[in-house]
mmCIF file of the C-alpha atoms, coordinates in Angstrom:
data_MODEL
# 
_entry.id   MODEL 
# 
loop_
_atom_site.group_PDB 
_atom_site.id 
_atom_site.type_symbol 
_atom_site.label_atom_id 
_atom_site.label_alt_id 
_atom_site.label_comp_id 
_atom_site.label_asym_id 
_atom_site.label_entity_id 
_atom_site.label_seq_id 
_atom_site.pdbx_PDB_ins_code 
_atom_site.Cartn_x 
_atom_site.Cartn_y 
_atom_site.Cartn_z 
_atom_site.occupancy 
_atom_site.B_iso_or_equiv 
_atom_site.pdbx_formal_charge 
_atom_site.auth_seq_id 
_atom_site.auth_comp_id 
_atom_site.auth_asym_id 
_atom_site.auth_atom_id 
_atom_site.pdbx_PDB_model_num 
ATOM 1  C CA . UNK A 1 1  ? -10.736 -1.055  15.287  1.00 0.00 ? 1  UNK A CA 1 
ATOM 2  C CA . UNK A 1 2  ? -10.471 -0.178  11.608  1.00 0.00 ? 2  UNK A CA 1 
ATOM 3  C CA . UNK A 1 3  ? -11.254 4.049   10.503  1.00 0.00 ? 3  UNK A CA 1 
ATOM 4  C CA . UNK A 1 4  ? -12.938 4.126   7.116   1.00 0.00 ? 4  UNK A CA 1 
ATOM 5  C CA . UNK A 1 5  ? -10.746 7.123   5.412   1.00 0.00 ? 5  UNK A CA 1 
ATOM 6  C CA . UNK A 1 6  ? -9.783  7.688   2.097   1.00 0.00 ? 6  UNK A CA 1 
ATOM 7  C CA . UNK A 1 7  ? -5.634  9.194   1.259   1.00 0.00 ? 7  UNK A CA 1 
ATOM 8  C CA . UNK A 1 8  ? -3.543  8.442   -1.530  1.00 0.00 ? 8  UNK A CA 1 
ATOM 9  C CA . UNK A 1 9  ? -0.212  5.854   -1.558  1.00 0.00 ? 9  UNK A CA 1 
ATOM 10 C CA . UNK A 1 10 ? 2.497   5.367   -3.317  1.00 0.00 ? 10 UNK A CA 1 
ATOM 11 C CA . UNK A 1 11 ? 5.205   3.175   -3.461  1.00 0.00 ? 11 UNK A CA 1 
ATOM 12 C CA . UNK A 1 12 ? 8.045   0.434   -4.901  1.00 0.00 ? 12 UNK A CA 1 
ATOM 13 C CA . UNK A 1 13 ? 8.300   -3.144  -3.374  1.00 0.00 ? 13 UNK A CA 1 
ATOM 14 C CA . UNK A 1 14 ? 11.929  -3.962  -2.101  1.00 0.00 ? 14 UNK A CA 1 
ATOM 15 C CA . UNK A 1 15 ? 14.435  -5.995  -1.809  1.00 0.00 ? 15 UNK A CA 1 
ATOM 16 C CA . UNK A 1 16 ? 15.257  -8.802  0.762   1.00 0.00 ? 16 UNK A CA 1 
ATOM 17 C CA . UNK A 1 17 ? 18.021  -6.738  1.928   1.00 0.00 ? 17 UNK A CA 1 
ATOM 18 C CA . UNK A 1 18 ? 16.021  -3.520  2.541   1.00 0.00 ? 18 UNK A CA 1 
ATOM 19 C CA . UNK A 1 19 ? 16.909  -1.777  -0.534  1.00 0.00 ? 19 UNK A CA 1 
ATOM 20 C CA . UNK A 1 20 ? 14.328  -0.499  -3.497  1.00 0.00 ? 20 UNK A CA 1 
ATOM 21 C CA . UNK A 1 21 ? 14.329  -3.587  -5.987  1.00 0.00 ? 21 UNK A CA 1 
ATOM 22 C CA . UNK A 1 22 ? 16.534  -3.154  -9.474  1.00 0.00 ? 22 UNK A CA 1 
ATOM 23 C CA . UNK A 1 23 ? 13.306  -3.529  -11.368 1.00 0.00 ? 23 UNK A CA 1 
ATOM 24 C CA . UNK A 1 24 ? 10.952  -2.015  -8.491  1.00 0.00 ? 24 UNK A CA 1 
ATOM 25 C CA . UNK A 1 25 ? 7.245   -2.416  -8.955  1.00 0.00 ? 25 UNK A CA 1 
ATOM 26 C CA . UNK A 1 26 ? 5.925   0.914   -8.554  1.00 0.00 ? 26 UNK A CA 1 
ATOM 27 C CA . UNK A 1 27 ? 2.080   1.090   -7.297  1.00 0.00 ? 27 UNK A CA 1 
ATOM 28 C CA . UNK A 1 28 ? -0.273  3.762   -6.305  1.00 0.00 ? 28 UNK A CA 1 
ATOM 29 C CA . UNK A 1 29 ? -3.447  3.368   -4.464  1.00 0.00 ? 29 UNK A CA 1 
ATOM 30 C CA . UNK A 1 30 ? -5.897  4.849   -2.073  1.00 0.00 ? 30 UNK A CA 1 
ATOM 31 C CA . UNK A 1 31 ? -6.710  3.830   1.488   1.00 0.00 ? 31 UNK A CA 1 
ATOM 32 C CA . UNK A 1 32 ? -9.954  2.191   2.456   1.00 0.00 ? 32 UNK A CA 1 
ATOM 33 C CA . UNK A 1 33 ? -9.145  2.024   5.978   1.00 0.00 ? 33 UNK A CA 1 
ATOM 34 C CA . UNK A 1 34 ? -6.608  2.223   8.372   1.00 0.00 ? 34 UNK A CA 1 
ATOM 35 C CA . UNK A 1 35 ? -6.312  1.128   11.715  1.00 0.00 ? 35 UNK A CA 1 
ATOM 36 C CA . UNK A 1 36 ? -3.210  1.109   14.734  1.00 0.00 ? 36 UNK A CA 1 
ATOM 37 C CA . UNK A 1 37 ? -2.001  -1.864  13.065  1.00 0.00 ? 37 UNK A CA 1 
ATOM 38 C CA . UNK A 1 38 ? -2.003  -1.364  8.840   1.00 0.00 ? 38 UNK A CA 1 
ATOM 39 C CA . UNK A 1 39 ? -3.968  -0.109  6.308   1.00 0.00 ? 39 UNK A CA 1 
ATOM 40 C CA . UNK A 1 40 ? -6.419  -1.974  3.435   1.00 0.00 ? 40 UNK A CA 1 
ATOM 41 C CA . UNK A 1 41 ? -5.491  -0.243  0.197   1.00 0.00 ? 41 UNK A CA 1 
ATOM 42 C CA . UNK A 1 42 ? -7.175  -0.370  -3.037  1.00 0.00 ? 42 UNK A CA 1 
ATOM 43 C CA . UNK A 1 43 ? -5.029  0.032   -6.134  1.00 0.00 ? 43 UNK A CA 1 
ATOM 44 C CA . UNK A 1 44 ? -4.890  -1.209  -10.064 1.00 0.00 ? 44 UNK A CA 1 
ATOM 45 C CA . UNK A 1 45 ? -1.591  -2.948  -9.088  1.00 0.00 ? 45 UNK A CA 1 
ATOM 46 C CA . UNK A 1 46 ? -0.699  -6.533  -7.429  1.00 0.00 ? 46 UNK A CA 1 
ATOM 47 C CA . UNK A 1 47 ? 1.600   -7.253  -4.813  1.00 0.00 ? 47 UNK A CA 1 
ATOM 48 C CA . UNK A 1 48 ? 2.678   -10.503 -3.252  1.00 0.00 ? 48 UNK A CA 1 
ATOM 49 C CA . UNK A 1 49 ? 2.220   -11.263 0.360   1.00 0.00 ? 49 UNK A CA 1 
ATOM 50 C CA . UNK A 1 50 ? 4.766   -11.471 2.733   1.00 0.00 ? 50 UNK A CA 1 
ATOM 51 C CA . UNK A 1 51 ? 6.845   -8.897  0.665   1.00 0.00 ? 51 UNK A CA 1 
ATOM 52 C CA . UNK A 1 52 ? 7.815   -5.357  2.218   1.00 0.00 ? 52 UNK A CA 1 
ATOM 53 C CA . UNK A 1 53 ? 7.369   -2.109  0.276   1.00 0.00 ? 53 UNK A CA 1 
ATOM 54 C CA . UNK A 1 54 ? 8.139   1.264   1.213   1.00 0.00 ? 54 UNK A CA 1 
ATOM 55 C CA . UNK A 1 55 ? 5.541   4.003   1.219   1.00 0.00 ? 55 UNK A CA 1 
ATOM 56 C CA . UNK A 1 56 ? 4.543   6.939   1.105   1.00 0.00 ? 56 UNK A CA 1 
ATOM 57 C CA . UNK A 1 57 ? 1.160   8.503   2.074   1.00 0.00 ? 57 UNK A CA 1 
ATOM 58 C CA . UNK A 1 58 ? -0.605  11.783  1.676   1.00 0.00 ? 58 UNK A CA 1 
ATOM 59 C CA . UNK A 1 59 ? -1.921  13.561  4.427   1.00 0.00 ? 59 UNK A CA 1 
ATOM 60 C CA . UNK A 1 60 ? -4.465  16.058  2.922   1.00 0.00 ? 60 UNK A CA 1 
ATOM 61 C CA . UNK A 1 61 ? -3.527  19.981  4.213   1.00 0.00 ? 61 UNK A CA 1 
ATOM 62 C CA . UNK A 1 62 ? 0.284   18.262  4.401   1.00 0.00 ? 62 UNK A CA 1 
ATOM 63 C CA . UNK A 1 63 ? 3.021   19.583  1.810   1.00 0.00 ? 63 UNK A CA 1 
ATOM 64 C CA . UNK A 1 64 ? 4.747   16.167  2.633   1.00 0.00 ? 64 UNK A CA 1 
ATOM 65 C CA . UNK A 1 65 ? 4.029   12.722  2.228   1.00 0.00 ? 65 UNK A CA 1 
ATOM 66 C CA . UNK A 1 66 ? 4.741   10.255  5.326   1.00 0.00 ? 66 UNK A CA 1 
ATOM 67 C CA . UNK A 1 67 ? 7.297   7.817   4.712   1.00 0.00 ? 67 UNK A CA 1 
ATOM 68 C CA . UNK A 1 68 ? 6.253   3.949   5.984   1.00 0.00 ? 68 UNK A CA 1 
ATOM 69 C CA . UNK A 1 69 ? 7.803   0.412   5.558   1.00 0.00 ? 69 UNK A CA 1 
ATOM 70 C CA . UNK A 1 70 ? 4.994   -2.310  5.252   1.00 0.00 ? 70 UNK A CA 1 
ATOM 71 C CA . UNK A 1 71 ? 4.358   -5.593  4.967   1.00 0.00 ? 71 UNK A CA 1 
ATOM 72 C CA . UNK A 1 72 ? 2.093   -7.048  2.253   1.00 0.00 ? 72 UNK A CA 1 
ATOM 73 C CA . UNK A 1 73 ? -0.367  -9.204  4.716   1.00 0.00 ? 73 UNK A CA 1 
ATOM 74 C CA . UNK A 1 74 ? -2.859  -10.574 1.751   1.00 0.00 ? 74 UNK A CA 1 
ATOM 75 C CA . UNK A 1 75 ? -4.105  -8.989  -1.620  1.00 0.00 ? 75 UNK A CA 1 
ATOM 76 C CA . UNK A 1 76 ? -7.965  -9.899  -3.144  1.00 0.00 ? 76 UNK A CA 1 
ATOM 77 C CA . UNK A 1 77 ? -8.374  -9.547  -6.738  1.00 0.00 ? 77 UNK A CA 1 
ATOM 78 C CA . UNK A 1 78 ? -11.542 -7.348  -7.246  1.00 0.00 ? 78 UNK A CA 1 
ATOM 79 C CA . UNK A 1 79 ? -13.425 -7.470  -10.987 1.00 0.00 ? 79 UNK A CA 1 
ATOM 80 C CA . UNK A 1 80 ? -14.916 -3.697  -11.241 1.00 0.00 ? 80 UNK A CA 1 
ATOM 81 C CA . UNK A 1 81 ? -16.668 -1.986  -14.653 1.00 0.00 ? 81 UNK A CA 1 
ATOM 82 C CA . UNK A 1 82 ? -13.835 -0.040  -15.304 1.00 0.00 ? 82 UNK A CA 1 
ATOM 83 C CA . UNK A 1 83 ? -10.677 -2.157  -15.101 1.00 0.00 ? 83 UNK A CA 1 
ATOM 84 C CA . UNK A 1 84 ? -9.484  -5.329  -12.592 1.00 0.00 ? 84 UNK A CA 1 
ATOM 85 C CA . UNK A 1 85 ? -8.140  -3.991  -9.104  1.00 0.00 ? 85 UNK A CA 1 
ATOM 86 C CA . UNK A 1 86 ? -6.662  -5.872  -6.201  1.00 0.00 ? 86 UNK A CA 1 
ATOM 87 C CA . UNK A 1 87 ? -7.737  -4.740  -2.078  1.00 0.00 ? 87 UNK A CA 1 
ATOM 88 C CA . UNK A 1 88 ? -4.552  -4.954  -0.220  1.00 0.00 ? 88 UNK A CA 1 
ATOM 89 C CA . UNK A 1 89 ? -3.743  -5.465  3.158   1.00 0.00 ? 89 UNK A CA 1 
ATOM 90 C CA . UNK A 1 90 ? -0.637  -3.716  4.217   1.00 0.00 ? 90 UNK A CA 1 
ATOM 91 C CA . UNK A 1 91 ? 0.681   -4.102  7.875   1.00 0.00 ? 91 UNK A CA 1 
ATOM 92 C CA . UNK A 1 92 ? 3.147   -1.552  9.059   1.00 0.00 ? 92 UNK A CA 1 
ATOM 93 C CA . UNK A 1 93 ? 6.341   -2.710  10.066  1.00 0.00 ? 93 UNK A CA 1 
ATOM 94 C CA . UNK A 1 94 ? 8.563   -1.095  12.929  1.00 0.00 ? 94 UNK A CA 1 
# 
């Protein structure tokens, strides 16, 4: 069952081995939804499927963010008036 709910992300993609990439590809988004299993994220930025990035998301009433590793399930270009943005589905890993 999927939660409509809107909170912010940010994050870098990674490595193979784990690490944050040499050139990482920063992104920044905001949920759409999130259920047990990921979370469907709308941002201005792309990311390829099957590739892991590490996040961070804000909790509002939180001083922190929460730290996640997830897995880039598929990613939809979406044409808007203001600018081209992509709907993301991130599964979390762990």
């Amino acid at each position: 069952m999927r939660f409509p709910h809107s909170l912010e992300v940010r994050g870098h993609g990674m490595t193979a081995a784990g690490a944050v990439a040499t050139t990482p590809v920063e992104f920044a988004g905001r949920v759409q939804n999130i259920s047990e299993g990921g979370i469907s994220l709308l941002s201005e930025s792309s990311l390829t499927p099957s590739s892991f990035v590490r996040c961070s998301i804000q909790v509002p009433d939180l001083p922190v963010a929460v730290p996640t590793l997830m897995q880039v399930r598929w990613s939809v270009a979406r044409r808007g008036n203001k600018s081209k943005s992509y709907l993301i589905g991130l599964l979390f890993v762990g």
